[in-house]
C-alpha positions as CSV (number, residue, x, y, z in Angstrom):
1,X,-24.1,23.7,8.2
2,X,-20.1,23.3,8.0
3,X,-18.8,20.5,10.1
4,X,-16.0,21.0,12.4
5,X,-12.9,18.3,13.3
6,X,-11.5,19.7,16.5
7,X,-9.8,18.4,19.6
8,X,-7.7,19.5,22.6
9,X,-5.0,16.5,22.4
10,X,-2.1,15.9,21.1
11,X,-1.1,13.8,18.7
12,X,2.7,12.7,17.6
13,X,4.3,13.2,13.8
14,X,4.7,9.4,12.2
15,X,7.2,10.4,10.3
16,X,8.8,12.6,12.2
17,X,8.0,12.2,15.9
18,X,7.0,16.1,16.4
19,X,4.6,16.2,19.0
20,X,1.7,19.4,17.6
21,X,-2.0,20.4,18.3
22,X,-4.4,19.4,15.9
23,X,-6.3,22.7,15.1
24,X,-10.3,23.5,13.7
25,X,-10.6,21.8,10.9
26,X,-13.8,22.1,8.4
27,X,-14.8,20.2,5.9
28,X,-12.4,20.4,2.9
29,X,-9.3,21.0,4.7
30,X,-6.3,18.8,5.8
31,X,-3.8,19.6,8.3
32,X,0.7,18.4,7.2
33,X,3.0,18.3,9.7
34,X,5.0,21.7,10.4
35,X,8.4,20.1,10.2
36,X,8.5,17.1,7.6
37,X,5.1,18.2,6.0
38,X,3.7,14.5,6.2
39,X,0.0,14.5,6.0
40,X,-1.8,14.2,9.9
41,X,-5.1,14.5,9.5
42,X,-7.5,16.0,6.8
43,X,-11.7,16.5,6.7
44,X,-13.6,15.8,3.8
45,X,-16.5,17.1,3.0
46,X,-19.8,14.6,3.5
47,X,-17.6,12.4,5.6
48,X,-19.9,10.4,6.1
49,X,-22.1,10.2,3.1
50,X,-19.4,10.2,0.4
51,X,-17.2,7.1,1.5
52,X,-20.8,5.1,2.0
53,X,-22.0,5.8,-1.4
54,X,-18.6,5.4,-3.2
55,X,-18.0,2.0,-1.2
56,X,-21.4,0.6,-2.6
57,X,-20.6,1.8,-6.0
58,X,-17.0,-0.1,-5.6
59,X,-18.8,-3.1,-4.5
60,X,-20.6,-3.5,-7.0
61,X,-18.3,-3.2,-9.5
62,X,-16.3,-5.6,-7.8
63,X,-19.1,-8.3,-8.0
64,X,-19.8,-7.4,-11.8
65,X,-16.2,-7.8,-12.4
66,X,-16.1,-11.4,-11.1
67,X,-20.0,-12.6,-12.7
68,X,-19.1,-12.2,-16.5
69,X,-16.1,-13.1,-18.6
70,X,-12.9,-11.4,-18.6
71,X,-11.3,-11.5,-21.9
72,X,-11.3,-14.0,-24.8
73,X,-7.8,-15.0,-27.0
74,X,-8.8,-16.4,-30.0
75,X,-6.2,-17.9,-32.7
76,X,-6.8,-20.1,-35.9
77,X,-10.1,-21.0,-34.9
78,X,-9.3,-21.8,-31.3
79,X,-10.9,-20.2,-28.4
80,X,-10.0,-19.3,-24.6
81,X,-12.5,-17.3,-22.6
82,X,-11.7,-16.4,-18.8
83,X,-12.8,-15.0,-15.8
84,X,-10.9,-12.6,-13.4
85,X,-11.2,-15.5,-11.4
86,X,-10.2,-18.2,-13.6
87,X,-6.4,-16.4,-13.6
88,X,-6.1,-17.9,-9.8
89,X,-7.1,-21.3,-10.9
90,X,-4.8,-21.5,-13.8
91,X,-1.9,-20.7,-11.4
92,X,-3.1,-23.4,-9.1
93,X,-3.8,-25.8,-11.7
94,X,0.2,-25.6,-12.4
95,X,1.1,-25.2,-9.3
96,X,2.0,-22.0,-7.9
97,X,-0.7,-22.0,-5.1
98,X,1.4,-18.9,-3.5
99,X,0.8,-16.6,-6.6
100,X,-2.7,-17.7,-6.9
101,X,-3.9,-16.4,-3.3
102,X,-1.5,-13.3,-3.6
103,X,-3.4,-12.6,-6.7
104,X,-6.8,-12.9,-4.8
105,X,-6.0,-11.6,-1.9
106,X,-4.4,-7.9,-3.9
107,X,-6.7,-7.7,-6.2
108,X,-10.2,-9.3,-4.7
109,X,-10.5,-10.7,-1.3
110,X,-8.6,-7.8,0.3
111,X,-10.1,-5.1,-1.4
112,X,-13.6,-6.0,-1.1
113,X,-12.9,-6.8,2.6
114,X,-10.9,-2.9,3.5
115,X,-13.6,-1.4,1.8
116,X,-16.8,-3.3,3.4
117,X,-15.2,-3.2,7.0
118,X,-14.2,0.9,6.6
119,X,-17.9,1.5,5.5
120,X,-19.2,-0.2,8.6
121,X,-16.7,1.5,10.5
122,X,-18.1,4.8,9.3
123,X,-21.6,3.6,9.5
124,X,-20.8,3.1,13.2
125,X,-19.0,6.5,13.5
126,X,-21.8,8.1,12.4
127,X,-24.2,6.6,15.2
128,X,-21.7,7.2,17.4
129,X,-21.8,10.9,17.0
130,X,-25.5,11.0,16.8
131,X,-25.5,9.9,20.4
132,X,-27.2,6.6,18.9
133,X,-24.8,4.0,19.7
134,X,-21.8,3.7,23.0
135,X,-18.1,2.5,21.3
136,X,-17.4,0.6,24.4
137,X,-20.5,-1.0,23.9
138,X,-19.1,-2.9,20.5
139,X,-15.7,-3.8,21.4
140,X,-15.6,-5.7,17.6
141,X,-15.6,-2.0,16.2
142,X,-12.2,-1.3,17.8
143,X,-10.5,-4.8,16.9
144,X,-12.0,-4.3,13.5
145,X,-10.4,-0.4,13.1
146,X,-7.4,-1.7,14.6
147,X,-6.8,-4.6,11.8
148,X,-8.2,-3.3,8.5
149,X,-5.9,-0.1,7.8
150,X,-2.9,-2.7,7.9
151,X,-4.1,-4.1,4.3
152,X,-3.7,-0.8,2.5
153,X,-0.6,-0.9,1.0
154,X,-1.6,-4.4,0.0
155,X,-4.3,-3.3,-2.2
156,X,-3.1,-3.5,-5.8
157,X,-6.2,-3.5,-8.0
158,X,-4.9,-0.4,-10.3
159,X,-1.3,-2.5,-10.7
160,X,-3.6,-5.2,-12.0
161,X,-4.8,-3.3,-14.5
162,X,-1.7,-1.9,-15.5
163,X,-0.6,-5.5,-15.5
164,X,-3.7,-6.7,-17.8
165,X,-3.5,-3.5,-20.5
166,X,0.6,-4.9,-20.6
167,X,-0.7,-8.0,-21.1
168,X,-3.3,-7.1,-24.0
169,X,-0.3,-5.3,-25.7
170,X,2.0,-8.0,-25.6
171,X,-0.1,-10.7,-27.1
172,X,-2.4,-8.5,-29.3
173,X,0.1,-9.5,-32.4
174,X,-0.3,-12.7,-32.3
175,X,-4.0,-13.3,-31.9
176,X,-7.7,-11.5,-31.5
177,X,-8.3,-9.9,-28.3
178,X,-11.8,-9.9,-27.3
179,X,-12.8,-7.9,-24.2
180,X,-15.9,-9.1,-21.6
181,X,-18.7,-7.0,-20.1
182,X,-15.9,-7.7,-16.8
183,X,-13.1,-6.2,-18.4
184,X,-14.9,-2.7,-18.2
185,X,-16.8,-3.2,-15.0
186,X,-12.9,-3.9,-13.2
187,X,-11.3,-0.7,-15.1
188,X,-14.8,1.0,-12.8
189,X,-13.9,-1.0,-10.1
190,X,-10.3,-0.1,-10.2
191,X,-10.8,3.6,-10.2
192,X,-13.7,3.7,-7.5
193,X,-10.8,1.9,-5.3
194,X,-8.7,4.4,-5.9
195,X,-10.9,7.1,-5.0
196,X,-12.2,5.1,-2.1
197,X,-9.0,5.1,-0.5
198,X,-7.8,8.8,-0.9
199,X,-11.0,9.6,1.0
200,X,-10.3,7.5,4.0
201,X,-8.5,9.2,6.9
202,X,-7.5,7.0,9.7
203,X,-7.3,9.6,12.0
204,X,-10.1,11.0,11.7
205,X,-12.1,7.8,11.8
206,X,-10.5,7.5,15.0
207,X,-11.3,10.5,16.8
208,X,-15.2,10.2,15.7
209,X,-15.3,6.2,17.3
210,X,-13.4,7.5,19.7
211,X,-11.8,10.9,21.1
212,X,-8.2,11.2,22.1
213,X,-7.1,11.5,26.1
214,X,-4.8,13.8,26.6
215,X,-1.5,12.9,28.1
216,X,-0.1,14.9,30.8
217,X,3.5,16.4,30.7
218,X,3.4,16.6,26.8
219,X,3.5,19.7,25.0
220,X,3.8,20.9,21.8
221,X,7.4,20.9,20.4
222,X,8.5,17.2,22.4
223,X,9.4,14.4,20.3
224,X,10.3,10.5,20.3
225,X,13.7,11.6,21.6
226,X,12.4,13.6,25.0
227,X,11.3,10.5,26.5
228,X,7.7,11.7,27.6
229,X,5.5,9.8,26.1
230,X,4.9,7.0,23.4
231,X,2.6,7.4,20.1
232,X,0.6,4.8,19.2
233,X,0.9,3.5,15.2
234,X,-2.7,2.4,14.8
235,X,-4.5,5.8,16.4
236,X,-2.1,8.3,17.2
237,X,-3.0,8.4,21.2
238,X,-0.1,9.5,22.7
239,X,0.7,7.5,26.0
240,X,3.0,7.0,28.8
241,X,6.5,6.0,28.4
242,X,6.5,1.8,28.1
243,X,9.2,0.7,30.3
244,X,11.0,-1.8,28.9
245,X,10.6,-4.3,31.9
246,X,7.3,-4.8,31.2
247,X,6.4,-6.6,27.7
248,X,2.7,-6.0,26.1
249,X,2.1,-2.8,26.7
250,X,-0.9,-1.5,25.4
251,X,-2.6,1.4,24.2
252,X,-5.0,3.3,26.3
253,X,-7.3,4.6,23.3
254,X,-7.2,1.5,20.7
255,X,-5.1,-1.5,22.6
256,X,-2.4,-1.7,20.3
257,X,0.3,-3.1,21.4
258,X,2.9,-0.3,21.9
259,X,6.4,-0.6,20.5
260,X,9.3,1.7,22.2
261,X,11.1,4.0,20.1
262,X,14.3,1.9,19.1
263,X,16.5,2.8,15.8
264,X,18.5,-0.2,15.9
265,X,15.8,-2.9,16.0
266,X,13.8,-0.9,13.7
267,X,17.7,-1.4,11.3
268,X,18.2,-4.7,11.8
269,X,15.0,-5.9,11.3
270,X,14.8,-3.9,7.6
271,X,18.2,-4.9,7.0
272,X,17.1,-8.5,7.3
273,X,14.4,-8.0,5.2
274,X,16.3,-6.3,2.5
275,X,18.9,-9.0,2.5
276,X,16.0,-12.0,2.1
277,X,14.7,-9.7,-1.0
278,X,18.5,-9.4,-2.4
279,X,19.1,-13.5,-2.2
280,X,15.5,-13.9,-4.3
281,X,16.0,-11.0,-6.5
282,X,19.3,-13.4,-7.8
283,X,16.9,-16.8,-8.9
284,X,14.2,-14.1,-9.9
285,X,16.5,-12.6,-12.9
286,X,18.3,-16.2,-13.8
287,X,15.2,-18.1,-14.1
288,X,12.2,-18.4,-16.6
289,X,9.8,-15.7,-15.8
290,X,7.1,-18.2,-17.8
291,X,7.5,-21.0,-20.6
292,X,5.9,-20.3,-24.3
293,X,5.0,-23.5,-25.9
294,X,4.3,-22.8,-29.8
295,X,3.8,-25.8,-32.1
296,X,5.1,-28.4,-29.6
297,X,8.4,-26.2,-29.3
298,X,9.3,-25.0,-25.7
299,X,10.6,-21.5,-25.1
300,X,11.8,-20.3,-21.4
301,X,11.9,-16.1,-21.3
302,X,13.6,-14.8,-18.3
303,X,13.2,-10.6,-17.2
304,X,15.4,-9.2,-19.0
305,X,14.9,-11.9,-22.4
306,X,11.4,-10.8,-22.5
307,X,12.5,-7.0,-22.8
308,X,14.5,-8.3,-25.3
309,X,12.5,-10.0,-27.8
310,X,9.5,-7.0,-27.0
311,X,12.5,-4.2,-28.1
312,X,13.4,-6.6,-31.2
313,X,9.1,-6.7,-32.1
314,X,9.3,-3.3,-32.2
315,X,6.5,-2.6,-29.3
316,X,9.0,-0.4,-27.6
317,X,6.9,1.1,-25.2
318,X,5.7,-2.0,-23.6
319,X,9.3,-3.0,-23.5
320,X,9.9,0.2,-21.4
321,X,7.1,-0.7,-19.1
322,X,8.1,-4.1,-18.3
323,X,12.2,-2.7,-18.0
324,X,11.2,-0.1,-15.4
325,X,8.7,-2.4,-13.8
326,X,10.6,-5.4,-13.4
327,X,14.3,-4.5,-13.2
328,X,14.8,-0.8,-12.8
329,X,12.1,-0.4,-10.0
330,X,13.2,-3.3,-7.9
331,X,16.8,-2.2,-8.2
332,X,16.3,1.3,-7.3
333,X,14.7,0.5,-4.1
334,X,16.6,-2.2,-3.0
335,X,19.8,0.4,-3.6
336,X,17.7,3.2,-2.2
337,X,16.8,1.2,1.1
338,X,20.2,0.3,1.8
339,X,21.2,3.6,1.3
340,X,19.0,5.2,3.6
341,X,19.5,2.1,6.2
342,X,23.4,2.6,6.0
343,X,22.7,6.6,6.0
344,X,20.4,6.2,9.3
345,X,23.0,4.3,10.9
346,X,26.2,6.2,10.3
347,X,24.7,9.8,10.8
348,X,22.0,9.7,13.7
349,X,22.0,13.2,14.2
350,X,20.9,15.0,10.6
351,X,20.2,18.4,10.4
352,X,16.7,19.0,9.1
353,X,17.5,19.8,5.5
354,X,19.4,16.0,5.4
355,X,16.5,15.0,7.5
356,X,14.0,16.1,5.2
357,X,16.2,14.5,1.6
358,X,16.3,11.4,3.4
359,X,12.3,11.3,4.2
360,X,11.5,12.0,0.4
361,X,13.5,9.0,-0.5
362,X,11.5,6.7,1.5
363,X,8.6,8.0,0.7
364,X,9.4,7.6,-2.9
365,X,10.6,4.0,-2.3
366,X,7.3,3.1,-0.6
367,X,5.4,4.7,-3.6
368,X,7.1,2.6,-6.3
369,X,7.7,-0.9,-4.6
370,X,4.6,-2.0,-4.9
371,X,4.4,-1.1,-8.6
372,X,6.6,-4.2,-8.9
373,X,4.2,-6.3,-9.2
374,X,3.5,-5.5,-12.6
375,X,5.2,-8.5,-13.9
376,X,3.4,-11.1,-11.6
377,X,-0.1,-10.3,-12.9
378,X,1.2,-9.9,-16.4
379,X,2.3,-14.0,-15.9
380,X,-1.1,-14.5,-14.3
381,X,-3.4,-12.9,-17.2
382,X,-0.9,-14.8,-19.9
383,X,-1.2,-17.9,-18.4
384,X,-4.6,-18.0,-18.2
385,X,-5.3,-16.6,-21.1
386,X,-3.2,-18.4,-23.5
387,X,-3.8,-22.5,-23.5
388,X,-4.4,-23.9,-26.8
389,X,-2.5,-26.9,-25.9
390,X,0.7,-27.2,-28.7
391,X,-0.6,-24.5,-30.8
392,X,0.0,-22.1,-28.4
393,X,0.3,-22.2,-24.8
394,X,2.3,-20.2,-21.7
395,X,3.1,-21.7,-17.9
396,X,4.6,-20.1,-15.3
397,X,8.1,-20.1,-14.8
398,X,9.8,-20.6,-11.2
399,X,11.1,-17.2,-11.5
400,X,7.3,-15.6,-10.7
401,X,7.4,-17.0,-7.6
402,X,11.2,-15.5,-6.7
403,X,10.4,-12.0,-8.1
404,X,7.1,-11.7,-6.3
405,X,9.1,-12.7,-2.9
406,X,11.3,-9.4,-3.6
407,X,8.3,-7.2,-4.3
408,X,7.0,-8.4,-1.1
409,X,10.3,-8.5,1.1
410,X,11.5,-5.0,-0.2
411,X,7.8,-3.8,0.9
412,X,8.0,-5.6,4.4
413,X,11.5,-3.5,4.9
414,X,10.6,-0.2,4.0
415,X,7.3,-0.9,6.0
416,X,10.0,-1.8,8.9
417,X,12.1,1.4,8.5
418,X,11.2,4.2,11.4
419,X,11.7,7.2,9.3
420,X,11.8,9.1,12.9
421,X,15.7,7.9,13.4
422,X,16.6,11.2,10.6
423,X,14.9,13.2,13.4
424,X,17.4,12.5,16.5
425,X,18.1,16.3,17.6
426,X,18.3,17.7,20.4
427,X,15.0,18.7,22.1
428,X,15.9,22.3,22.3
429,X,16.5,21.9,18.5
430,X,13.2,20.7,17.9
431,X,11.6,23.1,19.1
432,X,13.1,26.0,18.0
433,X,12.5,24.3,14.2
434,X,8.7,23.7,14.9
435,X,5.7,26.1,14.0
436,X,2.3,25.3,15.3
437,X,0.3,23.0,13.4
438,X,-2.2,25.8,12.6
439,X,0.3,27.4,10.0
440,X,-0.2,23.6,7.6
441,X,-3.8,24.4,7.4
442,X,-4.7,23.9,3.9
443,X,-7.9,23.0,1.7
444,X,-8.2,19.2,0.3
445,X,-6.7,18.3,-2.5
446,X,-8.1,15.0,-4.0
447,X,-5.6,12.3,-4.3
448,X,-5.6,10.4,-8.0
449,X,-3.0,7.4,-6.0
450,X,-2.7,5.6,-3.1
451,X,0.3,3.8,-1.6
């Protein structure tokens, strides 16, 4: 028997603000948004089945991963085994405690943790619509849905691999590579995440804990600029206006805190973000990126020296990864940020065709930031990898620490960015530009990405 996904509320556009109906859905079908086409809901089939079984299989893998060794560098006679583990600890043993908890938390304590919490959280659902089990009667279940969909963009498990088959390339001249039991059980682990994720839909998580209550006085066609109502971020109830006299308002469905639609604190706070990423991206390029020590001879490589010397080797394609990764990504979204943050400010009132350019871009900029990264666990796999004393050894440089401060600043301002200020027409406008929702009724593609 098909399963259905329907409800008479309304829910608002993040992206764009256009308020719509969500139509029948069955499983195997995802609903976009009429106006900007940004995804609002989608059904998949088994929803509760497949995201149990695919999260125990990710799991597992995950625990495999961190039980058996990693990789093994091996060099006139000399030996280094590690664990993925044992990439954290070399970083802390030099010092660089920062990079060794963002490298646990992205790539193990974070994943591990979204994916345990969502499966109990669909577990729950489930009960919930089996009449076994009252939401109100486990408040943790709406604290818990209302924190763990905040750690997804921070889940970088398949840039870690990226970052370890980089690494493998780099240094597969200069000494035998062996690979652990590990080493395959993480590229499992990597792509279960993957597909873990693309299955997940928090909004219609949300509506099976918990239905939406309809608002009063909304109808299909308003917006954030008509003043009726406020969406919520975390579960898409739309609620009464917050007035800004009072401070904590919360939402009626979830208990979010509810944030009034306001295009210049939403600037000025990116800005400020953007800014911070721009004064570390400066020390990130001029320092060492990580010290080589061979034969008792010290060697600093910064960015762009380490693109270099990879070009002069010949491995031309890993230079091309590291060159993109590391100074052409960075670069093109810190110039793409402060071109839509200067474009948002100047022009409030876009048609939809600008409108719509200016939302691809910042899609595209959240896509690629994270991608960033690249470089960081490239230091981290080196440096724990490589220490054979002065025959051959690598430390971090203070230059991994800067560079992973822009990835994460630049991330925090496009995260800060309300794509909705492209979208401040007149309400007459909005309407006469908006289809129903029905017409972006179409079946479920499978994702291969996440952001």
């Amino acid at each position: 028997m098909t399963k259905h996904f329907k409800t008479d509320a309304k829910i608002a556009c993040e992206e764009c603000g256009l308020v719509m109906a969500v139509p029948e859905l069955v499983e195997g079908q995802k609903a976009t948004c009429p106006r900007c086409h940004h995804g609002v809901v989608k059904h998949i089939d088994h929803p509760f089945q497949k995201p149990l079984a695919y999260g125990s299989a990710t799991l597992v893998m995950l625990m495999l991963s961190l039980s058996f060794p990693f990789m093994s560098f091996s060099v006139q006679g000399l030996s280094q085994n590690i664990t993925l583990l044992h990439a954290a600890e070399m970083l802390q043993h030099f010092e660089n405690s920062l990079l060794a908890m963002l490298l646990l938390l992205t790539v193990v304590a974070l994943p591990g943790g979204y994916i345990a919490i969502v499966m109990y959280l669909y577990r729950q659902a489930q009960q919930i619509q089996q009449q076994r089990l009252a939401f109100e009667s486990k408040p943790m279940l709406k604290r818990l849905a209302r924190t763990v969909f905040r750690v997804e963009p921070w889940l970088m498990v398949d840039v870690f691999l990226i970052g370890v088959l980089v690494s493998l390339i780099k240094i597969a001249s200069l000494a035998d590579i062996g690979l652990g039991m590990s080493f395959w059980a993480f590229c499992i682990y990597t792509m279960l995440v993957v597909k873990f994720v693309s299955m997940v839909d928090r909004t219609w998580l949300w509506h099976q804990l918990q239905p939406l209550v309809a608002l009063e006085g909304v109808k299909e066609g308003d917006s954030h600029i008509t003043g009726n109502h406020e969406s919520c971020h975390v579960c898409s109830q739309l609620n009464v206006p917050v007035d800004h006299s009072q401070k904590h308002t919360r939402c009626v469905r979830c208990g979010s805190r509810l944030h009034p639609y306001s295009p210049q604190h939403s600037l000025h706070r990116a800005w400020a973000l953007l800014i911070t990423s721009v004064v570390f991206y400066i020390p990130a390029n001029l320092y060492p990126m990580m010290y080589t020590v061979s034969l008792g001879k010290t060697d600093g490589s910064t960015i762009m020296g380490g693109v270099v010397l990879l070009w002069k080797l010949g491995s031309y394609p890993i230079a091309m990864v590291i060159f993109l990764a590391s100074v052409v990504i960075p670069l093109a979204k810190m110039l793409a940020l402060a071109w839509l943050l200067v474009n948002a400010g100047r022009n409030p009132h876009s048609s939809t065709r600008q409108a719509i350019q200016s939302l691809k871009i910042y899609r595209l900029t959240e896509f690629i930031g994270r991608w960033s990264m690249i470089d960081i666990f490239v230091v981290a796999i080196l440096v724990a990898l490589v220490q054979l004393h002065n025959l051959m050894s690598i430390y971090p440089g203070p230059a991994a620490l800067s560079f992973a401060a822009v990835v994460i600043f630049t991330m925090l301002s496009a995260m800060s960015f309300d794509p909705r200020v492209f979208w401040n027409q007149t309400e007459r406008q909005t309407k006469e530009q908006a289809p129903h929702l029905s017409d972006e009724i179409v079946p479920l593609k499978e994702n291969t990405h996440y952001e």
